[in-house]
C-alpha positions in Angstrom: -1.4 -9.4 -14.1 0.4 -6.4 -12.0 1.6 -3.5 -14.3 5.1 -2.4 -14.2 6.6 0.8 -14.7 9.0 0.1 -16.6 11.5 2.8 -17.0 12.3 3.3 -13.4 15.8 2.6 -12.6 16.6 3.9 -9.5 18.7 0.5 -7.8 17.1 -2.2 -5.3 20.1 -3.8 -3.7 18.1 -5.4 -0.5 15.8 -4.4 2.4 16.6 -1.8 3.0 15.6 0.0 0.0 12.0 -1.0 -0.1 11.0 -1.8 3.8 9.2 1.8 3.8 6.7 0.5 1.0 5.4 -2.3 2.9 4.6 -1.2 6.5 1.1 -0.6 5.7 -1.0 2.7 5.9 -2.7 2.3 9.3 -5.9 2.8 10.5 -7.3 5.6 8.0 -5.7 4.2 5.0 -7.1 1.0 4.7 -9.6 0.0 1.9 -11.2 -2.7 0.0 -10.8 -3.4 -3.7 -11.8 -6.0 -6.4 -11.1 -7.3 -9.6 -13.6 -9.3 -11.5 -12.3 -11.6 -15.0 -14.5 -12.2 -17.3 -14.7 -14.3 -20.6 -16.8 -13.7 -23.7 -17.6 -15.5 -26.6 -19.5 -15.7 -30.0 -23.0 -18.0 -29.5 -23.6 -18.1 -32.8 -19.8 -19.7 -33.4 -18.5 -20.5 -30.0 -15.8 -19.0 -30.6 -13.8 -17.1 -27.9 -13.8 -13.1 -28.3 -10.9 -11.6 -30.4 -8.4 -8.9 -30.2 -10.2 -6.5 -32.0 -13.3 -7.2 -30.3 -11.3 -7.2 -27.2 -9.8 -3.3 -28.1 -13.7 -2.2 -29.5 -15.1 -3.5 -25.8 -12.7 -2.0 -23.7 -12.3 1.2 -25.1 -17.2 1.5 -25.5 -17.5 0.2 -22.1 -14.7 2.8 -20.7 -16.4 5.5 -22.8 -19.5 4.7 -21.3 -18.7 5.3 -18.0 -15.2 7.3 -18.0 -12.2 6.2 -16.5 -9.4 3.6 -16.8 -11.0 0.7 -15.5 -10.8 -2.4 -17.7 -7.5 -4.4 -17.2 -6.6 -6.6 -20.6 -5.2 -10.5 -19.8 -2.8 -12.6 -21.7 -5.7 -13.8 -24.0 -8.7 -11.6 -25.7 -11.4 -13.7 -24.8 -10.5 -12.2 -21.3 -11.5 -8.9 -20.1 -10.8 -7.8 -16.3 -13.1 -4.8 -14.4 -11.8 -2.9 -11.9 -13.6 -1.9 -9.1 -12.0 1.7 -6.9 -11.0 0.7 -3.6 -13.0 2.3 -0.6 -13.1 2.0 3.3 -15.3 -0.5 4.7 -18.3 2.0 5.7 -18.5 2.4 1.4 -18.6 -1.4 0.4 -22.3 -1.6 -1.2 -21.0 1.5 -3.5 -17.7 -0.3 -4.1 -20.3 -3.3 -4.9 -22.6 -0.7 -6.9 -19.7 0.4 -9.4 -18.5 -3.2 -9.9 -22.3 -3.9 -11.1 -22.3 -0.8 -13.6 -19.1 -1.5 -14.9 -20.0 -5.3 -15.3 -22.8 -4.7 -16.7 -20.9 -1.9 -19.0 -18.7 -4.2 -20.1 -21.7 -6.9 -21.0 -23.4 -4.4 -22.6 -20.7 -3.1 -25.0 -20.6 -6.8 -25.9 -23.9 -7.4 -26.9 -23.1 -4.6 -29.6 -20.5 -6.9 -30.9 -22.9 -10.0 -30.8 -20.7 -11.4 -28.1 -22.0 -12.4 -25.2 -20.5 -13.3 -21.6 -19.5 -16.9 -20.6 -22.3 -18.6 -17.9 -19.0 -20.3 -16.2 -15.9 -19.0 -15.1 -14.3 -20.6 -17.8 -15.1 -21.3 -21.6 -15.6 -25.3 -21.4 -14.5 -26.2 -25.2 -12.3 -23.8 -25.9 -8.2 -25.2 -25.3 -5.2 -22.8 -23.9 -3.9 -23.4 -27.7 -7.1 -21.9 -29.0 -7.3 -18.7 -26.7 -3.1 -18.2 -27.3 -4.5 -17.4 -30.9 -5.6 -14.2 -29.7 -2.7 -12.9 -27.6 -3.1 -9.8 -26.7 -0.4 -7.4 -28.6 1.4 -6.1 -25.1 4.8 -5.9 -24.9 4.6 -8.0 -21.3 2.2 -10.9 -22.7 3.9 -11.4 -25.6 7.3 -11.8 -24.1 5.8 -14.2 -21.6 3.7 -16.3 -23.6 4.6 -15.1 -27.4 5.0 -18.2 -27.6 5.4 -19.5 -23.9 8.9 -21.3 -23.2 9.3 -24.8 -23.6 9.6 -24.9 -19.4 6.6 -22.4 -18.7 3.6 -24.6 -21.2 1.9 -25.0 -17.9 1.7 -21.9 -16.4 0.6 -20.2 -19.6 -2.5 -23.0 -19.7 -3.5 -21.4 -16.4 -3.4 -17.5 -17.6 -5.0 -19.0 -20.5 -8.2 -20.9 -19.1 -8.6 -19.9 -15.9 -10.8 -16.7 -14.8 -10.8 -15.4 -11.4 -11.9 -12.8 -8.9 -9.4 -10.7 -7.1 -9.9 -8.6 -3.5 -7.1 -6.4 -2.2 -7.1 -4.9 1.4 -4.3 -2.3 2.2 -3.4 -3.4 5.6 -2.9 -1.3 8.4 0.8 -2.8 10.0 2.5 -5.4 9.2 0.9 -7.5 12.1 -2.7 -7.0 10.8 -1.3 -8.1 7.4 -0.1 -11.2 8.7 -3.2 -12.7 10.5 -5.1 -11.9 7.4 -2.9 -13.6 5.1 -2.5 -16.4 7.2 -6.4 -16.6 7.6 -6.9 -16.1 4.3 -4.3 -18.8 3.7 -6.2 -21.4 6.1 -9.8 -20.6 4.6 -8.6 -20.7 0.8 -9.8 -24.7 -0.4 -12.9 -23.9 1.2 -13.2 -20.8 -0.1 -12.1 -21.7 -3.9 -15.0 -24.8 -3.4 -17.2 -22.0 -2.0 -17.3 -19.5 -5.0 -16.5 -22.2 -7.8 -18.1 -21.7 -10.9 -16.6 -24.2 -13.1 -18.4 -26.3 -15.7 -17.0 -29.5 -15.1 -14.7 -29.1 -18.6 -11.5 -28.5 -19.1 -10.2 -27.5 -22.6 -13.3 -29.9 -23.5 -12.3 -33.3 -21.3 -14.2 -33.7 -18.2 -12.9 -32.7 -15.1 -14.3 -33.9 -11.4 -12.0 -31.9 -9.4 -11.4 -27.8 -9.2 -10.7 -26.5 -12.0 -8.9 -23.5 -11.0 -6.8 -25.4 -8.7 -6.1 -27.7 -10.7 -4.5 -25.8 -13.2 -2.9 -23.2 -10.3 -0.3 -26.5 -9.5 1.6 -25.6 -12.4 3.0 -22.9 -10.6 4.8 -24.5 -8.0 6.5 -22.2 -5.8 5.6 -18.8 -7.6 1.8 -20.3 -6.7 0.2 -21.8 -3.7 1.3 -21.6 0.1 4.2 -19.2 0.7 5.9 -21.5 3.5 7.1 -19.1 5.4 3.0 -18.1 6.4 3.5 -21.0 8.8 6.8 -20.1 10.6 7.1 -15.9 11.0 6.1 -14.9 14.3 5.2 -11.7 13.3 4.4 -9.5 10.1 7.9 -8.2 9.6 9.5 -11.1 9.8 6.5 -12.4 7.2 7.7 -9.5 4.7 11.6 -9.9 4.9 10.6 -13.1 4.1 8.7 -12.1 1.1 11.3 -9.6 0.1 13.9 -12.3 -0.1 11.7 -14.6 -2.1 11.0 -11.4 -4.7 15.4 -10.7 -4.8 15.9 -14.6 -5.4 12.6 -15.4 -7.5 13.7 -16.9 -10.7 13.2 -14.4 -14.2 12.4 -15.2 -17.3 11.9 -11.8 -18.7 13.6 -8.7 -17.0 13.8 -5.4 -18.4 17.2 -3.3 -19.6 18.1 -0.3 -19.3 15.8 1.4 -22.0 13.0 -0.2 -20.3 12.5 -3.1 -22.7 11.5 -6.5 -21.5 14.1 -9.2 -22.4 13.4 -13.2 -23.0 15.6 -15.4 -21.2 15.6 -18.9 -23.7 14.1 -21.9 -22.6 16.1 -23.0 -19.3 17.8 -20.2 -18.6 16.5 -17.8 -15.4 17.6 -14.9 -13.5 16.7 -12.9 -10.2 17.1 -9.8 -8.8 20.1 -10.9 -7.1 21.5 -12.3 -10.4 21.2 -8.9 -12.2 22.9 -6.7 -9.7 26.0 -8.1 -11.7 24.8 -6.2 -14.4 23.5 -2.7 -13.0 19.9 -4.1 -13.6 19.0 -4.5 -10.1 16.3 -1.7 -10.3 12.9 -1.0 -9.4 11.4 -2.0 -12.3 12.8 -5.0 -11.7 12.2 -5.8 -9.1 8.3 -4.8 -8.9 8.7 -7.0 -12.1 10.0 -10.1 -9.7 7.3 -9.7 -7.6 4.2 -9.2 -9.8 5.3 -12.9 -11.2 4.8 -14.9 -7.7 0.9 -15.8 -7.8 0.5 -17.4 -4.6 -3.5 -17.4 -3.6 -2.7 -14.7 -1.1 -0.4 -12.4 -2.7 1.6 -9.6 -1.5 1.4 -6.7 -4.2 2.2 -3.2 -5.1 -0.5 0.2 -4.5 0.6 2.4 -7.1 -0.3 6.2 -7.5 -2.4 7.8 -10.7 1.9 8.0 -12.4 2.0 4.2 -11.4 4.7 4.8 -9.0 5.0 2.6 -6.2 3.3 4.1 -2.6 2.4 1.1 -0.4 1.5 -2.7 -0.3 -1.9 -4.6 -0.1 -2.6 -8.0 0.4 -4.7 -10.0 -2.8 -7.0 -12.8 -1.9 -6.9 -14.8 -5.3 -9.2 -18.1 -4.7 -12.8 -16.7 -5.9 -14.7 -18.1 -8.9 -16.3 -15.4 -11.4 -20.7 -15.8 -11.9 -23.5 -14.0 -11.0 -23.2 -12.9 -6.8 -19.4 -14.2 -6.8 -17.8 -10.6 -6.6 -20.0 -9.7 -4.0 -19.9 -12.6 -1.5 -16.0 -12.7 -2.2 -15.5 -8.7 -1.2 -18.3 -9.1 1.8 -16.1 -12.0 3.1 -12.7 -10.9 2.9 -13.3 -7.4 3.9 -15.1 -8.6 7.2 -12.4 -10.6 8.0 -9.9 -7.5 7.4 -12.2 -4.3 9.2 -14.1 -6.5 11.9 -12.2 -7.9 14.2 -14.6 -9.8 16.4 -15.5 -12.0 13.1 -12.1 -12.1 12.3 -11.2 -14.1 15.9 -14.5 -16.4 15.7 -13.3 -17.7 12.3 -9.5 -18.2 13.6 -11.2 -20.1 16.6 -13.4 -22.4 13.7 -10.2 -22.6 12.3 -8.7 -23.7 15.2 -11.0 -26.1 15.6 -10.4 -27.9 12.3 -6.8 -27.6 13.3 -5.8 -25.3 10.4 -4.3 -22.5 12.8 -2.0 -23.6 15.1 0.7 -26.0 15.5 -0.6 -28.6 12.9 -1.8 -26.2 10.7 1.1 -26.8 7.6 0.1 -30.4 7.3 -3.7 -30.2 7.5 -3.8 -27.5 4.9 -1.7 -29.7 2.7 -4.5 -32.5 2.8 -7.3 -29.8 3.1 -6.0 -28.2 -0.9 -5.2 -31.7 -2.3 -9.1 -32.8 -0.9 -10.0 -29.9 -2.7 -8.2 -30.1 -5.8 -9.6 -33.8 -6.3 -12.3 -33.2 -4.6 -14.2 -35.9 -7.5 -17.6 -34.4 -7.5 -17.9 -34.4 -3.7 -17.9 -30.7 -3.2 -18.1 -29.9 0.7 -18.7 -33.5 1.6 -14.4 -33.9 2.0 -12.3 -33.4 4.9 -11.0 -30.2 6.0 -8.4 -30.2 8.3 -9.6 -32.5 11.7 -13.4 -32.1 10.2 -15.4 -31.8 7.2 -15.6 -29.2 4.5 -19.7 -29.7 5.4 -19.5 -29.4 8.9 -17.1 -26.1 8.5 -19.3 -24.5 5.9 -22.0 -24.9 8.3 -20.6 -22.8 11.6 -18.7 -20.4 8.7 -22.3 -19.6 8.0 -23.6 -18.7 10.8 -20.8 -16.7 11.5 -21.3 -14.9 8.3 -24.4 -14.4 9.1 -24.2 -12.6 12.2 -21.5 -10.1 10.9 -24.1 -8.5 8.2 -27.4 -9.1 10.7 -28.4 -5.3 10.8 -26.1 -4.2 8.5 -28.1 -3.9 5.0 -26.0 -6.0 3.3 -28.4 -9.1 3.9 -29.6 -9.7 0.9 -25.8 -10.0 -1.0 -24.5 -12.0 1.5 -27.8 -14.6 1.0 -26.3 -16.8 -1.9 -23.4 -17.4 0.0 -25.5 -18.4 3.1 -27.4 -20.6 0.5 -24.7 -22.8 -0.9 -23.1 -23.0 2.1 -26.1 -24.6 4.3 -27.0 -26.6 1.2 -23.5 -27.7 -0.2 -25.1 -26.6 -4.0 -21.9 -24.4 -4.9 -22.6 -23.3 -8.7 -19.8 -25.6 -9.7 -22.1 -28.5 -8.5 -25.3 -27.3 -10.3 -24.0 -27.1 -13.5 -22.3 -30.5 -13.3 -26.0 -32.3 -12.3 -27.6 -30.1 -14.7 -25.2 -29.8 -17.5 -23.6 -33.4 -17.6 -21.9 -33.8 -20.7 -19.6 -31.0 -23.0 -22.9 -30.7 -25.3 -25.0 -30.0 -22.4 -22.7 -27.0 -21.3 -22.1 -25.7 -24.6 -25.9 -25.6 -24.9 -26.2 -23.8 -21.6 -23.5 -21.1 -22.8 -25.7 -20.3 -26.2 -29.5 -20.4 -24.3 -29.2 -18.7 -20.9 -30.6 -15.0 -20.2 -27.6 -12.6 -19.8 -30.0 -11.1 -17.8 -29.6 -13.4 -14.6 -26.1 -11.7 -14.1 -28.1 -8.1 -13.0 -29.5 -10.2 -9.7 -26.3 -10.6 -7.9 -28.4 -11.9 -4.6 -28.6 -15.0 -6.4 -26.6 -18.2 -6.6 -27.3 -21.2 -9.2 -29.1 -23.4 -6.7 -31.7 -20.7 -6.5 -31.7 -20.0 -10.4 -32.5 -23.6 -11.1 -33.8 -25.5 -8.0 -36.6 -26.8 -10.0 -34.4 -28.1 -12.5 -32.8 -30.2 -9.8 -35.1 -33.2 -10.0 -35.9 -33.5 -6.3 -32.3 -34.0 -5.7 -31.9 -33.5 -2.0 -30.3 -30.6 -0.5 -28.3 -31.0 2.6 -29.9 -28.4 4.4 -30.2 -31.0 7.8 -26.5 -31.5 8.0 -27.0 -27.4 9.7 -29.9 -27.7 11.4 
């Protein structure tokens, strides 16, 4: 979650008071960034990592490096590395200092004979478990200290769902909105793509996507912004979105002093709603916007005082594992900084019909195929197609944009799982059946498989598979 600075009240009364902040930084000024969650637990007792542990962790593996770099969640098991956005021409450092500081992080943990989850997610362990060990900040404990009655579901998403974040700052508006909506158009595959689920959640079997699952619960904060599918251009994309942050419906806001007040159960307010009581300021209304979580989000750049110079764009739809950071940044950067890849996907997309005229209701039908996707994986219909058939020419796409560029060999897992349809969600659900299977998994892997990044599960465990046959032919 977005910080805040709370004790700015200058006033937001509409457009016209932010417009400056979100026409993008051109050319020069646009970079890649990427956040990577991460859960870690106790082998020896299963149980999730603690606030103490959590404090201990942070402040070692910050120590260790220097810098402000580890982000806390809502829950302690939870801890979030922070990789320094770069141009393009730097993305294998940006990649190198995500891999220190993840390995950092993993390290410091080991001392506290914790160790880091295989999955994305911590298969036994229940949203009313990990809300034992709320983190003690002012902002999670007024959202979820205890959650309201009304907002249950979206605190079982903070609480059991892990992610990877990557942030562009966009060059113009324009450049913003075919991303977005790209970005927008790829995200079921590319949630099935990076999944690194175990098939449990809160201990109970589930065949679908996990993340996705869980992400309904957010309705209109989450999801598809609608209006990705009806603004001709990026400005009238962003007076959109600035309308949705003045109207977006608050449960906390913060007063005058700068202290976060809980609405009771039922009872919202907005931006607009608060200019009736002189509370219509930027902290505010930054505050309105960091709680919309759609899986392409629109959100602040802030300066080393945390004041507010610029927008980015946050693709939210990547799993958390061993080469997940890297094929998520590789991806969503080339789509951003090289344009000829950029139109050869929206002409795939095309294709399956999810640019383009029918593009609102194919996308419907391609996220709830994906969300239920009931142990099928890439064999389900995307848009006029199959998920298969897409992941197929996406690959060879991919492919061609890193041919020459020394980046081969990060970019292979993804290649893998996408000519083989063996995503690390599907792994682990053929290898590690039942609750008891996974849980055995979390205690007796090697840490150690998280250092080779250029690897996915299928190559970790193909002989494990049993001969089960890969669906390499369905791209030749």
């Amino acid at each position: 979650m977005s910080d805040v600075n709370a004790h700015d009240n200058r006033l937001i009364n509409g457009l016209e008071d932010v417009w400056f902040l979100y026409q993008g930084g051109g050319p020069t000024a646009m970079q890649a960034g990427a956040e990577i969650e991460m859960a870690f637990f106790d082998p020896a007792t299963g149980a999730p990592m603690n606030v103490a542990q959590n404090k201990a962790i942070k402040k070692s593996a910050e120590q260790s490096l220097g810098g402000d770099w580890v982000r806390n969640e809502p829950t302690a098991d939870t801890l979030e590395a922070i990789g320094e956005p770069a141009p393009f021409a730097n993305i294998q450092p940006i990649m190198d200092q995500l891999d220190a500081r993840i390995a950092a992080l993993s390290g410091e943990a080991k001392k506290h004979g914790l160790r880091r989850s295989y999955f994305q997610d911590l298969p036994d362990q229940t949203a009313a478990d990990l809300f034992k060990n709320l983190m003690d900040i002012e902002r999670y404990q007024a959202f979820f200290g205890p959650p309201r009655a009304d907002m249950v579901g979206i605190a079982v998403y903070f609480a059991v769902c892990k992610s990877n974040q990557v942030s562009i700052s966009y060059r113009d508006p324009d450049h913003m909105l075919a991303n977005v909506r790209r970005l927008y158009a790829l995200a079921p595959f590319l949630f099935m793509l990076t999944d690194n689920s175990s098939g449990f959640d809160q201990g109970k079997p589930l065949l679908g996507h996990h993340g996705m699952h869980h992400r309904a619960a957010l309705g209109t904060r989450g999801g598809v912004m609608p209006y990705v599918f009806t603004a001709q251009t990026g400005e009238e994309y962003l007076r959109a979105h600035i309308q949705n942050v003045m109207n977006n419906p608050l449960y906390v806001y913060y007063d005058g002093q700068g202290v976060l007040q809980r609405l009771p159960s039922g009872t919202w307010s907005s931006m607009e709603e608060l200019k009736k009581q002189g509370l219509n300021t930027v902290a505010n209304y930054f505050l309105a916007q960091s709680v919309l979580w759609p899986d392409v989000k629109i959100a602040a750049l802030r300066n080393e005082n945390n004041d507010v110079v610029g927008h980015r764009y946050e693709a939210r739809m990547f799993g958390v594992g061993m080469h997940q950071h890297h094929t998520a940044l590789l991806i969503t950067a080339a789509l951003a900084f090289e344009e000829n890849f950029a139109h050869k996907v929206d002409a795939l997309l095309r294709r399956f019909g999810l640019l383009g005229a029918s593009a609102a209701e194919e996308l419907t039908r391609a996220y709830n195929a994906a969300r239920n996707h009931a142990g099928q994986f890439f064999d389900i219909s995307y848009g006029s197609g199959s998920m298969a058939d897409f992941a197929c020419a996406f690959a060879d796409l991919l492919e061609g944009v890193y041919s020459g560029t020394g980046h081969e060999r990060a970019i292979q897992p993804a290649l893998t799982i996408l000519r083989t349809g063996w995503t690390d969600a599907r792994v682990s659900r053929a290898l590690f059946p039942t609750l008891q299977d996974a849980l055995a998994q979390q205690k007796s892997y090697d840490p150690a498989i998280f250092a080779n990044t250029a690897q996915c599960a299928y190559d970790l465990y193909a002989s494990r598979l049993n001969g089960q046959t890969a669906r390499r032919q369905a791209c030749q």
